[in-house]
DRENDO-1510 file (C-alpha; in Angstrom, 1 decimal, always signed):
<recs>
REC; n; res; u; v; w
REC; 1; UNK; +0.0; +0.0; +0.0 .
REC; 2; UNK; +2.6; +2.5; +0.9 .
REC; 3; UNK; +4.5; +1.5; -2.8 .
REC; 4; UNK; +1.6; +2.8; -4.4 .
REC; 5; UNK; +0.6; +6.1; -2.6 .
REC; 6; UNK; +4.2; +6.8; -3.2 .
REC; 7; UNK; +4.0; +6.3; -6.9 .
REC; 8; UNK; +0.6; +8.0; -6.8 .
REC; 9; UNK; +2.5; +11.2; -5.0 .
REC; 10; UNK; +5.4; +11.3; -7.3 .
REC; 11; UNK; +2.8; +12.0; -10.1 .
REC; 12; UNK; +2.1; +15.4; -8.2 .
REC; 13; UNK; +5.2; +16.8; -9.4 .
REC; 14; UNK; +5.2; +15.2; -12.9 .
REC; 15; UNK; +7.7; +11.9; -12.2 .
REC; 16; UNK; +5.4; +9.4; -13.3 .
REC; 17; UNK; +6.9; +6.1; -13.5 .
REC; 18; UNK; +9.9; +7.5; -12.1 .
REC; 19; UNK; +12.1; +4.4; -10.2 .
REC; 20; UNK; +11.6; +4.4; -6.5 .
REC; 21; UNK; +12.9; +2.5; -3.9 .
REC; 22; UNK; +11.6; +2.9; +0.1 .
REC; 23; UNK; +15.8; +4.2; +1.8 .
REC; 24; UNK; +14.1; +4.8; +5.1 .
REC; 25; UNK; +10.8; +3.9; +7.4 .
REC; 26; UNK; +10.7; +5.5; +10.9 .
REC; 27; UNK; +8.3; +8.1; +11.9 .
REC; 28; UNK; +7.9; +8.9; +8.1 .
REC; 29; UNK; +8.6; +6.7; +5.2 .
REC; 30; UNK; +11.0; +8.0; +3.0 .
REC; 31; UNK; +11.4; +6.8; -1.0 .
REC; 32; UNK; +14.5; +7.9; -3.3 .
REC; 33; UNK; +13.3; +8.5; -6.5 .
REC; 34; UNK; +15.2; +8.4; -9.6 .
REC; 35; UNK; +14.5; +11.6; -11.6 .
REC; 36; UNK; +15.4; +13.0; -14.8 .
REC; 37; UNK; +16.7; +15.9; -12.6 .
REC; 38; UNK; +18.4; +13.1; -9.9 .
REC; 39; UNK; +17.7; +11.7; -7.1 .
REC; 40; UNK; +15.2; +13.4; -4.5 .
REC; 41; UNK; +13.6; +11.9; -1.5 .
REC; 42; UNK; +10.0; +11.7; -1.4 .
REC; 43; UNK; +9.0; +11.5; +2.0 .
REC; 44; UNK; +5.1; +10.2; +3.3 .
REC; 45; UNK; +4.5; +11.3; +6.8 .
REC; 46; UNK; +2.8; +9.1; +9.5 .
REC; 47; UNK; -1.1; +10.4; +9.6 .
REC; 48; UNK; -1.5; +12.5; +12.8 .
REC; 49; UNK; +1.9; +13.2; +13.8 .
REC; 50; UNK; +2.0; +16.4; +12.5 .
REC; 51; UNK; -0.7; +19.0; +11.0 .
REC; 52; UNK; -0.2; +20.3; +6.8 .
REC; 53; UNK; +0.2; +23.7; +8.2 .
REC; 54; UNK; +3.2; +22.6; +10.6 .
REC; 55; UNK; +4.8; +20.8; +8.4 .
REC; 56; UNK; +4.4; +23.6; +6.0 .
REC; 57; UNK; +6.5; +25.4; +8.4 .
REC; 58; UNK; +8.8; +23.2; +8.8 .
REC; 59; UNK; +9.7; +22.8; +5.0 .
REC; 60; UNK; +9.6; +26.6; +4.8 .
REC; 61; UNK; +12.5; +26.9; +7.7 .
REC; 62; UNK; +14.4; +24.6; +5.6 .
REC; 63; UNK; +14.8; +26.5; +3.0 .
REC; 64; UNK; +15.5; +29.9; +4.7 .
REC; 65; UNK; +18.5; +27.5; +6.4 .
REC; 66; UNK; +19.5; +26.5; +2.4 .
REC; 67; UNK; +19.2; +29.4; +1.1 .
REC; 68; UNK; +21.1; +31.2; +4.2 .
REC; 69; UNK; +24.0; +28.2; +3.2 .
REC; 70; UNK; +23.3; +25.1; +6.1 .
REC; 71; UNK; +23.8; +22.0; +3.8 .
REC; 72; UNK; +20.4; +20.6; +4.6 .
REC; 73; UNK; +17.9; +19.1; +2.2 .
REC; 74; UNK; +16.2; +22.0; -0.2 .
REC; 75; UNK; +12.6; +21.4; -0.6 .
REC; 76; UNK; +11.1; +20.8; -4.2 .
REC; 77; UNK; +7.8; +22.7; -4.7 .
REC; 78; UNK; +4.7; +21.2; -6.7 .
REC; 79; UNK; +3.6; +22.6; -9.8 .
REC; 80; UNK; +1.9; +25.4; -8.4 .
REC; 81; UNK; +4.2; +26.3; -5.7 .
REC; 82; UNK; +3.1; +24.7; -2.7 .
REC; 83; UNK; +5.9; +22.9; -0.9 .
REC; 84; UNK; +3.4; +19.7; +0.3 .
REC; 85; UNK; +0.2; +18.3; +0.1 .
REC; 86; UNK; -2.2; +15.9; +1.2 .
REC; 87; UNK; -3.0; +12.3; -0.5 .
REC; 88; UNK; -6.0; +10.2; +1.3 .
REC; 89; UNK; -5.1; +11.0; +5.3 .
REC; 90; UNK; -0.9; +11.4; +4.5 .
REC; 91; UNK; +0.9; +14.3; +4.1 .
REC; 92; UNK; +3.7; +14.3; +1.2 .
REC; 93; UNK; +6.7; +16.6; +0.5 .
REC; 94; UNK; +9.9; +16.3; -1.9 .
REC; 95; UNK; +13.3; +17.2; -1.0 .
REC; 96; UNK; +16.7; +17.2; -2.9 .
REC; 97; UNK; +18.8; +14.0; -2.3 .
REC; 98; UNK; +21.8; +14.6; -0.3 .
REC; 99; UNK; +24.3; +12.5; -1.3 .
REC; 100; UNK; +26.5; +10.8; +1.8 .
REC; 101; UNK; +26.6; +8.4; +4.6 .
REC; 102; UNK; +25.5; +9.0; +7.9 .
REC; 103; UNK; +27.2; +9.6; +11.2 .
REC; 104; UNK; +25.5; +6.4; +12.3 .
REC; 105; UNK; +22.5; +4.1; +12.4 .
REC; 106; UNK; +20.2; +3.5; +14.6 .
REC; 107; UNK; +21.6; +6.3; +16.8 .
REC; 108; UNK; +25.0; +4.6; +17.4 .
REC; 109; UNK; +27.8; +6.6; +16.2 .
REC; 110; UNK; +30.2; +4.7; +13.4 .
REC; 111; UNK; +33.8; +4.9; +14.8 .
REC; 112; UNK; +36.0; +6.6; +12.7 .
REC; 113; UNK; +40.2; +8.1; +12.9 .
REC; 114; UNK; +38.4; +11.4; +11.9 .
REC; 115; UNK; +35.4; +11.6; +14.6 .
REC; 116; UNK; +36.5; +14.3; +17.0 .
REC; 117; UNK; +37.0; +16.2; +13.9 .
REC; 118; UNK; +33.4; +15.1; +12.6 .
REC; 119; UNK; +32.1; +16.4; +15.9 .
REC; 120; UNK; +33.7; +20.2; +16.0 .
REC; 121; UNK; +32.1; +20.3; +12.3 .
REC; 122; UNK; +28.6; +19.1; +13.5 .
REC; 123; UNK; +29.2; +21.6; +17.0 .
REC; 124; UNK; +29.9; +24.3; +14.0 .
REC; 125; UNK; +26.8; +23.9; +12.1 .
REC; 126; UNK; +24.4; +23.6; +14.8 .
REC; 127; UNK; +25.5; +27.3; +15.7 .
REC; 128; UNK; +25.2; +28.0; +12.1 .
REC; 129; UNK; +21.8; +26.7; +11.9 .
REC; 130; UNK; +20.7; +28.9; +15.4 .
REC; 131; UNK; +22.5; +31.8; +13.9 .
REC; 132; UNK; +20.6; +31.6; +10.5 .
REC; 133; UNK; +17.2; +30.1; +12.8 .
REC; 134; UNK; +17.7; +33.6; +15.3 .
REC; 135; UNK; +18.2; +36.0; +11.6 .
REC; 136; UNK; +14.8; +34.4; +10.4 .
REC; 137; UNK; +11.3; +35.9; +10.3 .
REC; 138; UNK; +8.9; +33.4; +9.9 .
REC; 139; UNK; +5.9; +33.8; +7.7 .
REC; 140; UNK; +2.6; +34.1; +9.6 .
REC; 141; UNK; +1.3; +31.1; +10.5 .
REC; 142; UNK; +4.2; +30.0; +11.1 .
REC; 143; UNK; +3.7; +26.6; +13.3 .
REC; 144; UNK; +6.3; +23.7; +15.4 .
REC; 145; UNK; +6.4; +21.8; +18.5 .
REC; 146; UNK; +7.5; +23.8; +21.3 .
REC; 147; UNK; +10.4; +21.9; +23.2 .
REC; 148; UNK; +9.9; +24.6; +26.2 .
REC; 149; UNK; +9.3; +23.9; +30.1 .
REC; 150; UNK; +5.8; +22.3; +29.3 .
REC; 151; UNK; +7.1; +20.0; +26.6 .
REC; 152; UNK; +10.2; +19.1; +28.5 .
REC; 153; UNK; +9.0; +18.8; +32.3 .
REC; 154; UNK; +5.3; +19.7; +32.1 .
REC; 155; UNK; +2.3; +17.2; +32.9 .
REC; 156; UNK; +1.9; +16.2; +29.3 .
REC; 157; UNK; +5.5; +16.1; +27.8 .
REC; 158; UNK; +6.0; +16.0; +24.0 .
REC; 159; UNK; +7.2; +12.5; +23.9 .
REC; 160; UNK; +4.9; +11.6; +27.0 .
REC; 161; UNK; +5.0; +11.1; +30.7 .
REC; 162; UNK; +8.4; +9.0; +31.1 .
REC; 163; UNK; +7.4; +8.5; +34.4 .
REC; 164; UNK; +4.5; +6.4; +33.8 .
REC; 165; UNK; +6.5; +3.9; +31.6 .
REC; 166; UNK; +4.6; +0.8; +32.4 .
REC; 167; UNK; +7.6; -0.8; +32.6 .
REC; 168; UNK; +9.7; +1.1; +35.3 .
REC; 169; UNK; +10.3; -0.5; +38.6 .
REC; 170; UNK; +8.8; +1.8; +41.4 .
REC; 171; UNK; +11.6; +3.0; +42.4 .
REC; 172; UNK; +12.7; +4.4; +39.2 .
REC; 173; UNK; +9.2; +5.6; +38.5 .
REC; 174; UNK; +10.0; +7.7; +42.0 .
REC; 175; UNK; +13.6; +8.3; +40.7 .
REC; 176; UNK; +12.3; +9.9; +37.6 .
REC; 177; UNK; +9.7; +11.8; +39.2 .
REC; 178; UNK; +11.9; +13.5; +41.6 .
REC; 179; UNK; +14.6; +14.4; +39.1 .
REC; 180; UNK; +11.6; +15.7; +36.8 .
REC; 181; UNK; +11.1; +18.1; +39.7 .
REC; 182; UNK; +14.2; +19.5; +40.4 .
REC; 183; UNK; +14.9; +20.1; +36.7 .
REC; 184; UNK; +11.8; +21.7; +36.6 .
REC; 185; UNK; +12.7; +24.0; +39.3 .
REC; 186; UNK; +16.1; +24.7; +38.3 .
REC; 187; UNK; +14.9; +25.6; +34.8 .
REC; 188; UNK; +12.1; +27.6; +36.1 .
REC; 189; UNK; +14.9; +29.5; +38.0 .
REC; 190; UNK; +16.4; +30.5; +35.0 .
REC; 191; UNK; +13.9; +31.8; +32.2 .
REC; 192; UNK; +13.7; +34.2; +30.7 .
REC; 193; UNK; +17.3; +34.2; +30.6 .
REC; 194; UNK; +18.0; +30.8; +29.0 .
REC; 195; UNK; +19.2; +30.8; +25.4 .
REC; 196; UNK; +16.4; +30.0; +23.1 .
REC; 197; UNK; +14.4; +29.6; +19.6 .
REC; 198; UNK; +14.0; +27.4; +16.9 .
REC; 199; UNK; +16.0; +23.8; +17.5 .
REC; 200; UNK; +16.9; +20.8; +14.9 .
REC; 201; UNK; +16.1; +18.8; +18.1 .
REC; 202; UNK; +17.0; +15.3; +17.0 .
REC; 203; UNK; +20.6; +15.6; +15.9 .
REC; 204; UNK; +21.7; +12.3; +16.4 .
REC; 205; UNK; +24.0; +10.3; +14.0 .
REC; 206; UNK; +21.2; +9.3; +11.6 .
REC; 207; UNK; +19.9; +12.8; +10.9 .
REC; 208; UNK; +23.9; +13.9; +10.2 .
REC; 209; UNK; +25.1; +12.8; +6.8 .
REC; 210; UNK; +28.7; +13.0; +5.8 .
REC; 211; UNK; +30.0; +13.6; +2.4 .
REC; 212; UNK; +33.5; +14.2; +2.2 .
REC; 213; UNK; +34.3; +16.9; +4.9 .
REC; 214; UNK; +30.4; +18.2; +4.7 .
REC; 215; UNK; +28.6; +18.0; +7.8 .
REC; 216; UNK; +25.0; +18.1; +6.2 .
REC; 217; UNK; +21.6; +18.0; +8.3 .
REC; 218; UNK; +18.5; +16.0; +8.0 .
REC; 219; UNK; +15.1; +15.1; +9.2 .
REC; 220; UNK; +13.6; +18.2; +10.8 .
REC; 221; UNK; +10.6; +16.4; +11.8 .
REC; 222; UNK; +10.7; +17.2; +15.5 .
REC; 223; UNK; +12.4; +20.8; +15.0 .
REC; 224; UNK; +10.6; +23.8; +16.5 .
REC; 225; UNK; +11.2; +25.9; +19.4 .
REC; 226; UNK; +13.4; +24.8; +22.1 .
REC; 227; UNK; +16.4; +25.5; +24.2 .
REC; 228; UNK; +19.7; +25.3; +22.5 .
REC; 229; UNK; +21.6; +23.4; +25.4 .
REC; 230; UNK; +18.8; +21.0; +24.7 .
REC; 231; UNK; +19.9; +20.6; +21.0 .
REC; 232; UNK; +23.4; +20.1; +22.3 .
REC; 233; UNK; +22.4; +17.8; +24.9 .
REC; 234; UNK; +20.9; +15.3; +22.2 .
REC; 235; UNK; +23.7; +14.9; +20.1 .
REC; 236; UNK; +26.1; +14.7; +23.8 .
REC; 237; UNK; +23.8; +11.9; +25.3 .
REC; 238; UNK; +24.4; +9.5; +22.2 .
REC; 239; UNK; +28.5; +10.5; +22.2 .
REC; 240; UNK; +28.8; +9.0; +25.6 .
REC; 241; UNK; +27.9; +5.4; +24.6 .
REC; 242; UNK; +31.7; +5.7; +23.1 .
REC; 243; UNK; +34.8; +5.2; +24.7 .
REC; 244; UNK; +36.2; +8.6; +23.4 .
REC; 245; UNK; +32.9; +10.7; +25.0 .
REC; 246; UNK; +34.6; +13.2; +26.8 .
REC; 247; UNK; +36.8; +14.3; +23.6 .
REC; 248; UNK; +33.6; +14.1; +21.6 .
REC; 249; UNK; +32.3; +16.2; +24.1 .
REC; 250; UNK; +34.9; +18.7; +24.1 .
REC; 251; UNK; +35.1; +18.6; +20.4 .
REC; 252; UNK; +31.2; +19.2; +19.7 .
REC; 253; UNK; +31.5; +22.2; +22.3 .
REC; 254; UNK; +34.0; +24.1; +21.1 .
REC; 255; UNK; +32.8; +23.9; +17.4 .
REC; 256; UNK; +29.7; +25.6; +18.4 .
REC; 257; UNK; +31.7; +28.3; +20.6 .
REC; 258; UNK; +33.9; +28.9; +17.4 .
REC; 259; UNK; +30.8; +30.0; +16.0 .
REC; 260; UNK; +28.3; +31.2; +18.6 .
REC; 261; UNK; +28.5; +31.9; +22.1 .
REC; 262; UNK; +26.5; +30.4; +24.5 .
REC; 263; UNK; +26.4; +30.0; +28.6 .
REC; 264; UNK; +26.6; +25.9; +29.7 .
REC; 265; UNK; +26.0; +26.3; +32.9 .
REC; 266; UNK; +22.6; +24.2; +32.7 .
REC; 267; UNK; +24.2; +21.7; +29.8 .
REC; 268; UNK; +24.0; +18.8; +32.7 .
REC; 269; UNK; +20.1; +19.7; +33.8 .
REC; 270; UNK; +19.1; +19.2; +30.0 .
REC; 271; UNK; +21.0; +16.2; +29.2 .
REC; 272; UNK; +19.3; +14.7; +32.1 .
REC; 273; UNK; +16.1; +16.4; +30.7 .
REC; 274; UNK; +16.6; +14.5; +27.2 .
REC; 275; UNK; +17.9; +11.2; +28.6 .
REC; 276; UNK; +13.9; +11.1; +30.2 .
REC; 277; UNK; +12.2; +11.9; +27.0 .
REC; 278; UNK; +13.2; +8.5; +25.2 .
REC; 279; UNK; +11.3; +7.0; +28.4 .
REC; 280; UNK; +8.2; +8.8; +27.3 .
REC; 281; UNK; +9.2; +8.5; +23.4 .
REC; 282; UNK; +9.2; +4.2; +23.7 .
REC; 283; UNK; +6.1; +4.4; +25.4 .
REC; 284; UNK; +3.2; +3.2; +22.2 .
REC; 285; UNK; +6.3; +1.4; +20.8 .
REC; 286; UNK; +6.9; -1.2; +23.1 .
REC; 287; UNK; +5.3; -3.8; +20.6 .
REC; 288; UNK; +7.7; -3.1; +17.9 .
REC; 289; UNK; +10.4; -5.3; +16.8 .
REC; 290; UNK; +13.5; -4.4; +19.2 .
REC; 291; UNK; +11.7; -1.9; +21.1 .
REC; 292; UNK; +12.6; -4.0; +24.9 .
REC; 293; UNK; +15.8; -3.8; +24.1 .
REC; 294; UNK; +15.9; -0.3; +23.8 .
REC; 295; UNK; +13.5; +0.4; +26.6 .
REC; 296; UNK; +16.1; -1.0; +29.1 .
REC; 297; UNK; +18.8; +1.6; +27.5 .
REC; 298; UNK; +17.0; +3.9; +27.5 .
REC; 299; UNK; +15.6; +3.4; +31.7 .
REC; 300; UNK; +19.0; +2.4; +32.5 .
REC; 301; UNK; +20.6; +5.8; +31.2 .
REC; 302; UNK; +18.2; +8.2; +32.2 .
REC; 303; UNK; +18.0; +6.6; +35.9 .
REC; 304; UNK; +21.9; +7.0; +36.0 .
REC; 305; UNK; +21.6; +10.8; +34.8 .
REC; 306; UNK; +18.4; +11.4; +37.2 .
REC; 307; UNK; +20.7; +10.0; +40.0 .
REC; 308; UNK; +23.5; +12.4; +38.9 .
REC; 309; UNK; +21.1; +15.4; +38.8 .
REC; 310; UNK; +19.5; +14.9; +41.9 .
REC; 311; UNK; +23.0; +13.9; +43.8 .
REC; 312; UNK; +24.3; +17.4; +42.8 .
REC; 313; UNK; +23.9; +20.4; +44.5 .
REC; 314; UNK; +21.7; +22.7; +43.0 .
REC; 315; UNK; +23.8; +25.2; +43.0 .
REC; 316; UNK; +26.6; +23.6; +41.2 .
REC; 317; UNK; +23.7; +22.7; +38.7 .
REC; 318; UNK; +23.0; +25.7; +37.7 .
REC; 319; UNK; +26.6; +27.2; +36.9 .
REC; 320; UNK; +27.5; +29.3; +34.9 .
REC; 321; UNK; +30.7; +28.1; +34.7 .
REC; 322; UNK; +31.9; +26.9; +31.0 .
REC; 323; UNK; +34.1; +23.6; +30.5 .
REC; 324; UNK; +35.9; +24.9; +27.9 .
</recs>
């Protein structure tokens, strides 16, 4: 079924019988499809995970980040100049192929002589893309998931209450709950002063495609406003599943000072933060193929950063003090 509603949406922008072949099926599937003009990626998203008008937006943030130079997908209009439309209940958009191979798979980082170099690149462009992001109007209407307080540490979380995972132990339901609390509070602390606007949010090593030394971004599903340590604490919670983390670490950091400054004082609260969101995340997944495996990661690491939080003083928490 999905075969044919992708051949039925590649007809929207004139590639009839155009080869396709499905490269990707997470949240969205994602076809590349052979055109006379190259390849482009043909994406069909996942009915009622996002509205037409946000992902509208999302497509038209992309291409302010192209056309401001950020190597990320360019969109390809229809016809008559809309960027997506609507087939049945699926939304469908084009982008330009980017050519590459990723940072990783399945959010596990590929080892590699060049990675702490790979990592000041990435630290680079993600200050690039808040630069371009901060320079930005957006058209009115303009709509994305908000990654602030209430999405993060509110009652109803984006990626939904971690700490009613069915499968936590009661003690690490507690665990979380309590460290929920206390990031809350320290985060609470500090608006309005906490560096903010629109966020990638999901940089890890799938969304980062390498082509030669080009650090190029993709998927911008779940971008939208946020807190920039949080988009640096994403991409920093996968890098320390590798022996090298803390050079990683370093690495990431100072390629996004080179570019942009920005205070880290709170980096430890929202790494904690975004360790608890893949609790939530796993949540209606649990049935798929692999998903128990990756339940127990994900408990087991946010447990040990909810321990770390709530064993630190909250003053030391809330530093302002950089590490580099």
């Amino acid at each position: 079924m999905t075969d044919a509603l992708a051949h039925r949406a590649s007809a929207h922008w004139g590639w009839q019988g155009a080869p396709l072949e499905l490269a990707a099926c997470r949240e969205n599937a994602v076809y590349r499809v052979q055109t006379d003009a190259g390849p482009v990626a043909l994406r069909l998203h996942r009915p009622g995970l996002r509205t037409l008008r946000q992902l509208q937006s999302e497509l038209q943030w992309m291409a302010a980040l192209q056309d401001g130079g950020l190597a990320v997908p360019a969109p390809i209009p229809l016809p008559d100049g809309s960027l997506c439309t609507s087939i049945d209940d699926t939304v469908v958009d084009a982008l330009r192929w980017l050519d590459g191979v990723p940072m990783g798979r399945n959010g596990v980082v590929t080892e590699r002589d060049e990675l702490p170099g790979v990592y000041r690149a990435l630290g680079r462009a993600m200050a690039r893309l808040h630069l371009l992001s901060d320079r930005w109007r957006p058209p009115a209407g303009f709509e994305r998931p908000a990654w602030d307080l209430a999405g993060l540490v509110g009652e109803a979380p984006l990626w939904g209450r971690y700490w009613d995972n069915p499968t936590l132990a009661p003690d690490q339901a507690r665990l979380l709950a309590q460290a929920r609390d206390k990031a809350r509070r320290l985060l609470a602390d500090a608006l309005p002063g906490l560096d903010a606007g629109l966020v990638h949010a999901d940089l890890v090593p799938d969304n980062v495609i390498i082509d030669g030394t080009r650090i190029q971004l993709i998927d911008f599903d779940d971008g939208g406003h946020g807190f920039r340590l949080f988009e640096l604490a994403t991409t920093l919670n996968r890098a320390t599943r590798l022996a090298t983390a803390t050079d990683l670490r370093a690495a990431l950091l100072q390629g996004y000072q080179d570019e942009r400054p920005i205070d880290l004082g709170l980096l430890p609260v929202f790494e904690a933060v975004r360790s608890f969101t893949y609790v939530g995340w796993i949540i209606p997944r649990l049935g798929e193929p692999g998903a128990a495996e990756r339940n127990r990661r994900f408990i087991g690491e946010a447990c040990a950063m909810a321990h770390r939080l709530l064993n630190t003083p909250a003053a030391a928490s809330g530093s302002s003090k950089r590490p580099l």
